[in-house]
C-alpha positions, -999 to +999 in steps of 0.1 A: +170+066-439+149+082-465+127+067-483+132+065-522+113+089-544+104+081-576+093+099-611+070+089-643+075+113-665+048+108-693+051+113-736+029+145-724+059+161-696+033+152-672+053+142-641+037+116-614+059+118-582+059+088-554+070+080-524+081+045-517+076+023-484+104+000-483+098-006-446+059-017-456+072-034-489+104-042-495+101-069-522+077-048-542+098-017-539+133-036-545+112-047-575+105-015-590+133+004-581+156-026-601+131-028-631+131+010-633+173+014-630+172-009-660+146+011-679+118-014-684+092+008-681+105+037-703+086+045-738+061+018-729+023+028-736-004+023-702-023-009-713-054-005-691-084+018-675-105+010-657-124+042-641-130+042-609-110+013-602-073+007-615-046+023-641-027-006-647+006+003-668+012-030-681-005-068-675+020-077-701+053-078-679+061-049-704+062-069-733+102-072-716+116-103-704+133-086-675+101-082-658+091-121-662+093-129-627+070-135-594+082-118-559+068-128-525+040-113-514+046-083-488+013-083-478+017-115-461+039-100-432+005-087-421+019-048-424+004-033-451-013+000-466-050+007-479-051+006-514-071+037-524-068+064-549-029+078-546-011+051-540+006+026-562+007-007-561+020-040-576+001-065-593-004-104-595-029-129-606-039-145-576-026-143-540+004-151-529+020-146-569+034-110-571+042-100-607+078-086-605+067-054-627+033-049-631+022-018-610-012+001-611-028+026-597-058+028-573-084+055-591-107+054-557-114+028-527-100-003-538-113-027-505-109-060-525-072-057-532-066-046-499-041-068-483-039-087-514-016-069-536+015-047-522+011-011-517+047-003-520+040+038-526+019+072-523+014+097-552+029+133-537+026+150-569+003+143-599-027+132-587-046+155-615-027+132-642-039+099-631-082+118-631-068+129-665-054+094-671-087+077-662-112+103-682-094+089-718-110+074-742-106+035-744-115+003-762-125-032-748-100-059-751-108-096-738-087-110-712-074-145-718-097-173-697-112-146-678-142-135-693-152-109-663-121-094-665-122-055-677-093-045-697-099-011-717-072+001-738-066+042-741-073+045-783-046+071-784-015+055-768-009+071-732+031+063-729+052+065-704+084+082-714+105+070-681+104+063-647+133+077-624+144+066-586+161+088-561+173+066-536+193+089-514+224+064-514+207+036-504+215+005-528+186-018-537+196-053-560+178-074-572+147-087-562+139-120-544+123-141-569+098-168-568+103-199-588+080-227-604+050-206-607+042-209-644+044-178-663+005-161-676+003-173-716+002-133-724+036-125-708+063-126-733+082-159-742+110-163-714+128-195-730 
């Protein structure tokens, strides 16, 4: 079987190319690959720098009630990968809770949110656009109840045009989702 390769293709016809690890995280990959087949990502502007820690593409589910869900954790299997600069990852707000949607990007070293949050993928081409991704200019934004929270904001909108998935005939559904975990007050209504 080969593994799914994916494609961000950004506002700029920059191109970020991954591989993903569905035998290291399946939930987080099934995730992504269902999210991106339906186009959630797609014209959606990268919410958050951090230099020399994360690109985080959205801590908003993408403003897109599709993506307003929890997965389990892959990391708790105990196989996981090192969450450093070229690999993607998805997000949460607290181990175990996965956010179905909400992937970032390691911009060095990232020992704290090793074996914490899923590495589901490895950058094989566009490792120049995430330094040039990191090096724009941003604004401060507070983070609700979380004070030491850093969330910068690019002043000139960063957006991602699409995100593709090759997945060499393999089909992935839907995701396993979590349920009763309360939804983060700055994810979009999903009543």
């Amino acid at each position: 079987m080969k593994n799914p390769m994916a494609a961000m293709t950004l506002a700029t016809d920059e191109v970020i190319r991954m591989e993903l690890f569905p035998e290291i995280a399946p939930n987080a990959v099934t995730s992504f690959v269902y999210l991106a087949n339906r186009g959630v990502f797609d014209n959606y502007p990268i919410e958050r720098v951090v230099p020399g820690w994360v690109l985080d593409m959205s801590y908003h589910a993408f403003h897109n009630r599709q993506a307003c869900y929890f997965i389990p954790n892959d990391t708790l299997s105990g196989r996981y990968l090192k969450a450093e600069f070229g690999t993607v990852g998805l997000g949460g707000y607290g181990k175990p809770d996965i956010a179905g949607g909400e992937f970032f990007f390691p911009l060095a070293d990232c020992p704290a949110i090793t074996g914490t949050y899923p590495i589901f993928g490895r950058v094989t081409e566009g490792l120049e656009v995430l330094r040039r991704l990191e090096q724009v200019e941003t604004y401060p934004v507070p983070f609700p109840d979380q004070p030491g929270v850093r969330i910068n904001t690019p002043v000139s909108p960063q957006f991602i045009r699409s995100v593709t998935v090759e997945t060499f005939g393999e089909t992935y559904g839907e995701p396993t989702r979590l349920s009763g975990i309360p939804k983060p007050l700055f994810w979009p209504s999903i009543t």
